[in-house]
C-alpha positions in Angstrom: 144.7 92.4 113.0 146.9 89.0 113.5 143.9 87.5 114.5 141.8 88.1 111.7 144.6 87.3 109.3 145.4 83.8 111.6 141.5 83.1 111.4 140.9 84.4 107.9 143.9 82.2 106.3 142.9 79.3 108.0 139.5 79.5 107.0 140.3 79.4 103.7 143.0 76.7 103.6 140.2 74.5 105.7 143.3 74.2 109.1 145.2 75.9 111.3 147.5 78.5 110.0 149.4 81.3 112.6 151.0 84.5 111.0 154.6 84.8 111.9 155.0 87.4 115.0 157.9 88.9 113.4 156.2 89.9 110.8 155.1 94.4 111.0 151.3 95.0 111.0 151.2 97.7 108.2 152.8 94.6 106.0 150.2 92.5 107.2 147.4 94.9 106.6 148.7 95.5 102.6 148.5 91.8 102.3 145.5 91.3 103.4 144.0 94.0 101.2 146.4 92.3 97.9 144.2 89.4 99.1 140.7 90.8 99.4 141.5 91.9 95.7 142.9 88.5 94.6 139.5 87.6 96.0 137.3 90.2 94.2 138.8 89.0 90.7 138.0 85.3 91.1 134.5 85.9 91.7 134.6 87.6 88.1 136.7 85.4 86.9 133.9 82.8 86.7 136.4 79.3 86.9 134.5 76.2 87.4 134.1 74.7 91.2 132.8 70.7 91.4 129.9 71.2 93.5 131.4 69.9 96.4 133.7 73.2 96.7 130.0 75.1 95.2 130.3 79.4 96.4 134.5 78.6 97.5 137.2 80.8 97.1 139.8 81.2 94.6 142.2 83.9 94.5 143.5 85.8 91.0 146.4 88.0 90.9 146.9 90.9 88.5 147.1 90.4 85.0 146.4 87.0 85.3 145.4 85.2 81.6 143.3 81.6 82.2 141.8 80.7 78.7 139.2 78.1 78.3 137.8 78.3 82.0 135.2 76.0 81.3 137.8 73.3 80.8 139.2 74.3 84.5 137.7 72.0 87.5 139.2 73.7 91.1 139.2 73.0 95.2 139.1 75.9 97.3 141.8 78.5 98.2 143.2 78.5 94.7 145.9 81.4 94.4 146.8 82.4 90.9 150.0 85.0 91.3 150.4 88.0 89.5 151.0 87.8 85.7 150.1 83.4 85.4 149.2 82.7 82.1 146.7 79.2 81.8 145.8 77.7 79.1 143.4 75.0 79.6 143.0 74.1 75.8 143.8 70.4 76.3 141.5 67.3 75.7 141.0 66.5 79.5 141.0 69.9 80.8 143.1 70.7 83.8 142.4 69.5 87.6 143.4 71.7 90.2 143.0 70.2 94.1 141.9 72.2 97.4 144.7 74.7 98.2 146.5 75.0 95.4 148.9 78.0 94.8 151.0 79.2 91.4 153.0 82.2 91.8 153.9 84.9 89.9 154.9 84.3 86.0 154.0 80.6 86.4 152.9 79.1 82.6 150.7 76.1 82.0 150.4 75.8 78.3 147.6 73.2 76.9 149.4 73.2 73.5 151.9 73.9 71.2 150.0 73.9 67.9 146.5 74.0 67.1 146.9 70.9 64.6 147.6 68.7 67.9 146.1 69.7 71.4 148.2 68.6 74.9 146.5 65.8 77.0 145.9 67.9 80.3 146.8 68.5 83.8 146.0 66.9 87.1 147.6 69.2 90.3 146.5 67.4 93.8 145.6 68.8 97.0 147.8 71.1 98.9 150.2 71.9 95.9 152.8 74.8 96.1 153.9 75.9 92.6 156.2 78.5 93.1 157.1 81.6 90.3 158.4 81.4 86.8 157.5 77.7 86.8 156.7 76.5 82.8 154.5 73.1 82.7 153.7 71.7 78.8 150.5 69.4 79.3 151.3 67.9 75.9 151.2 64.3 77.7 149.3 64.0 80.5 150.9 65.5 83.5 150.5 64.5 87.5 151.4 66.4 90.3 150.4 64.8 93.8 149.6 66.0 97.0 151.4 68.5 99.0 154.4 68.1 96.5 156.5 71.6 96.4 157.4 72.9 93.2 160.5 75.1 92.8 161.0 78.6 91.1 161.5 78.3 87.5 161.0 74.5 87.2 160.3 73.3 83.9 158.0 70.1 83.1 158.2 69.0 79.5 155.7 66.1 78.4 156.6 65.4 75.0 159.8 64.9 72.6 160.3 65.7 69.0 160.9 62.5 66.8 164.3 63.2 64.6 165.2 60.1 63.6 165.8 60.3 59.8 167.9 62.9 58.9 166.3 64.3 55.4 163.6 65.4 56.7 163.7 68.2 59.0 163.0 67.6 62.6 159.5 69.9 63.1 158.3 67.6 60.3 158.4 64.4 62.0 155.7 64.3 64.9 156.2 63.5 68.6 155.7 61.3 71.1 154.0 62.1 74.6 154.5 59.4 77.5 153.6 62.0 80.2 155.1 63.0 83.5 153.9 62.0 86.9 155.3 63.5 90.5 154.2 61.6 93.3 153.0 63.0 96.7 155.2 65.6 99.0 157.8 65.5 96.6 160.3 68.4 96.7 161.3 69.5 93.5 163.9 71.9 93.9 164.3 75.3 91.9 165.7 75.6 88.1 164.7 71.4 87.9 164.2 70.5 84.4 161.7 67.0 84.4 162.1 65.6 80.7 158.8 63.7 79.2 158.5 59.7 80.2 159.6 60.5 84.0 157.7 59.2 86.8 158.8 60.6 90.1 158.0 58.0 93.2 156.1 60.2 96.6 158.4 61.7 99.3 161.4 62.0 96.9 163.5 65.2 96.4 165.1 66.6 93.0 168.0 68.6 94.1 168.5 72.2 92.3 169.1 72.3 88.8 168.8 68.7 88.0 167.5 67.4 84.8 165.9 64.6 85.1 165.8 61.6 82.0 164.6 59.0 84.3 162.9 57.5 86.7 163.3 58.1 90.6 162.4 55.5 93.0 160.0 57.0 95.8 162.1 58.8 99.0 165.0 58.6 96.9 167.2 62.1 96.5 168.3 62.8 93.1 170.6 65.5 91.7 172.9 66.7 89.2 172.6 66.4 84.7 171.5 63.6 84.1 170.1 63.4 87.3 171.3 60.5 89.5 170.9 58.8 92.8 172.1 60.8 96.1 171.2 58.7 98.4 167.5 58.0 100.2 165.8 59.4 103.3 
């Protein structure tokens, strides 16, 4: 049974993968199955491969909601957890890489209102978006590859405008710069990234940071606002 779970994963995520030892047979078994039916759905669930990736697999949890497929481009081994809810109503559509994976109660909302669509959403190869994560493709938003994303991370690519005072603030538009997260980032859980960031490859946001600004590539940041640690 560890041998077809070592061969099966690492067919699908295209290198080699080894089960943990540790780890009881009958829980192995149960996961494979939860897989085989992760499996089953996204053949029905029809989302669009580029024809290099043509017959790969992408695997979709239970009560999984992705709306406007057809704007959706994927890699292989996609996992969609249990309960994601996508919304790919955005004017460029949303990008996902090879190997990919957004766990349970992760939301990737295209839009806030219908009078003004988001931008959309590039994710890179080798992604790990991990549960409860909210990401608002209202600006364009980047995530690069092998970059980890935390539980219950929030991404926010837009600000309301509120600067005169008689008029109240839902009434006076927005602006969208966009977000951008380099490559292996680490982006630790309960981060908040504000719109206008751009986060330089190899750096790490330390828990709970909110983060205004900029941060330099392999630089560590932490703390609201976040600020410089130190580097690696």
């Amino acid at each position: 049974m560890r041998k077809l779970a070592n061969k099966l994963i690492s067919s699908t995520k295209g290198e080699k993968y080894e089960v943990d030892k540790s780890i009881p047979t009958s829980y192995l078994m149960g996961t494979l199955f939860s897989k085989f039916n992760q499996l089953v759905r996204g053949f029905f669930t029809r989302i669009h491969f580029e024809k290099k990736h043509k017959g790969k697999r992408v695997f979709v949890g239970r009560h999984v909601v992705i709306k406007s497929k057809k704007k959706i481009r994927c890699g292989y081994g996609v996992t969609f957890g249990d309960y994601c809810y996508i919304d790919a109503t955005c004017k460029k559509g949303i990008e996902i890489g090879s190997n990919v994976s957004f766990g349970r109660n992760c939301i990737i909302q295209g839009y806030g209102v219908l009078s003004e669509i988001g931008e959309g959403l590039i994710v890179e190869d080798g992604v790990g978006i991990a549960c409860n994560a909210f990401i608002a493709i209202r600006g364009e938003v980047r995530i690069g590859k092998n970059t980890i994303i935390g539980p219950s991370v929030k991404i926010h690519s837009e600000n309301h405008v509120f600067s005169d005072k008689n008029v109240p603030i839902k009434s006076q538009g927005t602006t969208r710069k966009g977000v951008s997260i380099g490559e292996d980032c680490w982006i630790g859980s309960n981060v908040t990234i504000l719109d206008g960031v751009n986060i330089g490859d190899h750096a790490i946001v330390a828990a709970g940071a909110v983060v205004t600004s900029d941060v330099p590539a392999y630089c560590i940041v932490g703390g609201v606002p976040a600020k410089q640690i130190k580097t690696r």
